[in-house]
Every structure is written in structure tokens, then in C-alpha cells.
N, C-alpha and C positions, 0 to 999 in steps of 0.2 A: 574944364577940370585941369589943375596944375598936374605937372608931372609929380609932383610929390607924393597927391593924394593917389594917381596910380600906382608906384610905386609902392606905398601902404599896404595897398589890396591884394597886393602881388606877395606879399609877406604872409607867410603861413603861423596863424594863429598856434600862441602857444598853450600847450596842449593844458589842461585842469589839473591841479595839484591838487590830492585827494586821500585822506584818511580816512584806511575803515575800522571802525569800529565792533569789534564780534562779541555780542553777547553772550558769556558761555558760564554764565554763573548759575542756571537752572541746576534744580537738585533729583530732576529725572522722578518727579513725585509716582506719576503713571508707567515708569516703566518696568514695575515690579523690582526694585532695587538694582535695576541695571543701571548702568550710566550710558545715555544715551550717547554723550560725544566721544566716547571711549571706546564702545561698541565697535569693532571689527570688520569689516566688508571685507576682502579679497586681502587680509590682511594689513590694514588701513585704516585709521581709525576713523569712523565719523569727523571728525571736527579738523583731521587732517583734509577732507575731502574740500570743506567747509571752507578751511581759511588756503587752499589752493588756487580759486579761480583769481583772488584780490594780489595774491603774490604775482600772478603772471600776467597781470592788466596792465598795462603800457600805460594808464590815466592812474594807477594807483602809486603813492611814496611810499606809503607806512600802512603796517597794521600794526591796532590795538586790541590785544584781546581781554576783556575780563571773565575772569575766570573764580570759582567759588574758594573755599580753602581745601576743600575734601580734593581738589580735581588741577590746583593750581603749578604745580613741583612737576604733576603727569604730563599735564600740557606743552611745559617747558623741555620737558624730555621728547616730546612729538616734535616739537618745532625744531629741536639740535639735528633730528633724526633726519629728518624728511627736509629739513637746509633751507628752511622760512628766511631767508634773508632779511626782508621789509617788516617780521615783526619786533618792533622797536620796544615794546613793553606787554606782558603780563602783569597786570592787578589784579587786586583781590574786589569782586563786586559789595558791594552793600545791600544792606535788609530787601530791598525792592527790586524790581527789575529796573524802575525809574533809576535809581539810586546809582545801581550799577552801570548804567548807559550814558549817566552825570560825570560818573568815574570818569569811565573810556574816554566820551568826548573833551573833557575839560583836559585830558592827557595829551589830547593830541596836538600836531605839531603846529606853530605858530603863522607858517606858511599855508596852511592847507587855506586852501579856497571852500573844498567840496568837505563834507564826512560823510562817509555810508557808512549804515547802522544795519549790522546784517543779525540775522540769528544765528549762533552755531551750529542749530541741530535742523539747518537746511544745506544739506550737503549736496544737490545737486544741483544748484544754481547753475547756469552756463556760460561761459565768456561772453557770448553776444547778449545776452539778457543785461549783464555787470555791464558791458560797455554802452549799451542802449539809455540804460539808466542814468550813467553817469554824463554822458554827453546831453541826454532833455536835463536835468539839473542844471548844467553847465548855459545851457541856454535858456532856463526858466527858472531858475533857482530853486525847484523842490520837485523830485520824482518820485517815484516807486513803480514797480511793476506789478501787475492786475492779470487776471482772469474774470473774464464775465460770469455771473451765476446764469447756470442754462437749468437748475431742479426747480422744480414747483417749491416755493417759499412760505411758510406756514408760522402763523405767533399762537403759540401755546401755553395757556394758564393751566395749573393744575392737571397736566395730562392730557386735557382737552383741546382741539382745533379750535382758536376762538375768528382765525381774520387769514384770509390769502393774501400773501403781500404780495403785489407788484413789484415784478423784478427788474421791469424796464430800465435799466442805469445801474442796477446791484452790480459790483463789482466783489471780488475777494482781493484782498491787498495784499504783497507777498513781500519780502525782502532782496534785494538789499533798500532800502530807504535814505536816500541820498537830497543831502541838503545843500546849500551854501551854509558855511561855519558858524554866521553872526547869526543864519536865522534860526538854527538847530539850537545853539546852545541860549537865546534867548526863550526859546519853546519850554524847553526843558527844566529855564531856569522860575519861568512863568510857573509850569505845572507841578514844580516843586515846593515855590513859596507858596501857592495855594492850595494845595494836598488834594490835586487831583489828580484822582484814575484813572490816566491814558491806559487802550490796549494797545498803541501802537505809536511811534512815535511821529509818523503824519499827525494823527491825532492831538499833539502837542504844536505842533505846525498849525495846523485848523485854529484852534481855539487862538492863535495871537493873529489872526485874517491872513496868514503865507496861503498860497497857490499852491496845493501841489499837483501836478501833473502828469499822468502815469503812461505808462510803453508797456507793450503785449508782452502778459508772463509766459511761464508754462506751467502745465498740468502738473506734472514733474515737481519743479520747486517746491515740494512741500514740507514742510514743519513736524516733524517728528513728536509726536507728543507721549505715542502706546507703544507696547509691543508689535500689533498687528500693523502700527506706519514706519518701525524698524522694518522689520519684513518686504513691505514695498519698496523700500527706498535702497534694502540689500537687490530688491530685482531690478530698480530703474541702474544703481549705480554696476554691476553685472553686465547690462545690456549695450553700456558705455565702452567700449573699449578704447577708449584716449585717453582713459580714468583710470 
């Protein structure tokens, strides 16, 4: 072995240039006309919560957040407030959530290697989770973080129990959803010429044969959909005191 190639080794890899992308264009349909990113914890808004862990990740340059019209000008006032440094653009999303996740990525900056694709109304995401994720990405080119399903799994027609599924392998897929840039916006641009329904954007990853590869979520990280997953997420983020 030349001294060269030890010298290499000995060189510390530079670290993933990384844009996240916050989906924040939802119009809160389930949450009785509240705005879920807007919504208040300890005087905080959801979506400040949200786009906090990607500001302070050492692997992240920029955030992107799209955001709706009703909720766009609000946002922007959150981010002066609470001193988002890294978010570099506020857009407005389009008709879809596909649409709007087209936006963001196609906005992002021309060096990113990595884009995570987060939700905005998962406001408890963790630094080690963001970091976990973006580092298997960084070595596999396409992550997300998971939780196993451990409830009995049931396929129901018309009200009725028709099939137990085996859950052996079921996972729940959670955000942030971190790509390498050429495979994401290829996914995307795929699922869009052909007018399919992703739920998620692995999902869009899947269907062009990308790998993706997932790191241990948490219970926690969940997605705000009702009034009753506000309420839990006012007690996980409560329970936080770093938050």
C-alpha cells in the first residue's frame, strides 16, 4: 500500500450536503378547522417544532419549506421569529401533495447531494433519528425511518374481517425520507408523468427499482392528522424539555 493511499484513509470524509424539504402545504381537512402547523405547544407553533431539528443538524445546508397560500406569509413570520437561518425558500405547494414535494425538491440547491422529505405536522422528530437517517442515505442512497407493526393486522371488506395478515416484515414508514437528489427527483418526476398515487415518497423511489433502506424510528414521531394526535404530540413535545 503507497503512502498516498494511507494518507487518503486518514482523511476525514466530507461530511453530506443535504436539503430538506418540509411539506407544509396540507389544509388540516381532520383537524376541525384548526391549522395543525400553526397550532401552539408551550407557545410554539407546530411547524416551528418541525422545521427545528433540520436547522440544527450539522449534515443539513438548507431548508425548503412549501407551504399552502392560507398559511404561507404565517410561516414566514415563524421562521423571522424563532431565526431559521438555513430556510432559504418558502413556496407556495400545488394541487397535490405530489405536486407540492415537486416544488420543494426541484427548488433545492444545486449542490445538495442528499434531500429529505419531511412532513411538517411531525414535529417530534429527534436529532438522532435526522442524523441516523441521513447518514444510511449517505451510504445507501435512500433511507427512512420505520417502526415495526407489533398489533394484530386485519383486511376488512365492507365492515367485515375477511384475512389476518402477517405482520412478519410490516413495518410503518415515518419521515424524514432522505434520498440522494438525482434519485428523488427522478422518482418524482416518474410518478408525476404517469399520474400515480404515491403515499409516500419511498413509494416514488420503489416503483423506479432505488433501494431504500430504513434506521429505527420512534413511536413518537408521528404525523398529526386529528384533533386527538394534536393532543398527544402537545404531551410527547411537553415531556421534552430540550424542546
Amino acid at each position: 500500500m503507497s503512502l498516498l493511499t494511507i494518507f487518503k484513509g486518514l482523511i476525514p470524509k466530507k461530511p453530506p450536503t443535504c436539503t430538506a424539504v418540509i411539506a407544509a402545504a396540507g389544509i388540516s381537512v381532520r383537524c376541525e378547522g384548526e391549522d395543525k402547523l400553526l397550532y401552539e405547544v408551550n407557545g410554539k407553533p407546530v411547524i416551528a417544532y418541525s422545521i427545528e431539528p433540520f436547522e440544527k443538524c450539522r449534515f443539513v445546508n438548507e431548508v425548503i419549506i412549501v407551504a399552502n397560500e392560507n398559511n404561507y406569509l404565517k410561516i414566514g413570520e415563524i421562521c423571522n421569529k424563532h431565526r431559521f437561518k438555513k430556510v432559504s425558500h418558502i413556496i407556495i405547494g400545488g394541487p397535490t401533495r405530489l405536486d407540492s414535494v415537486i416544488n420543494g425538491v426541484f427548488a433545492a440547491s444545486k449542490k445538495a447531494r442528499l434531500i429529505a422529505i419531511h412532513d411538517g405536522a411531525r414535529p417530534c422528530l429527534t436529532p438522532d433519528i435526522l442524523e441516523e437517517t441521513v447518514k444510511k442515505a449517505e451510504s445507501c442512497s435512500a433511507a427512512a425511518p420505520a417502526i415495526a407493526i407489533t398489533s394484530t393486522v386485519k383486511k376488512v371488506i365492507d365492515e367485515v374481517i375477511v384475512e389476518t395478515v402477517d405482520r412478519e416484515g410490516l413495518y410503518e414508514i415515518q419521515t424524514p425520507q432522505i434520498f440522494r437528489a438525482e434519485i428523488i427527483k427522478a422518482a418524482l418526476t416518474n410518478a408525476k408523468k404517469k399520474s400515480i398515487e404515491i403515499t409516500d415518497d419511498c413509494m416514488a423511489a420503489e416503483l423506479i427499482g432505488a433501494n431504500v433502506y430504513i434506521v429505527e424510528g420512534s413511536r413518537k414521531n408521528i404525523k398529526i392528522s386529528d384533533k386527538k394526535d394534536l393532543e398527544l404530540v402537545e404531551n410527547f413535545l411537553s415531556e421534552d424539555k430540550s424542546r
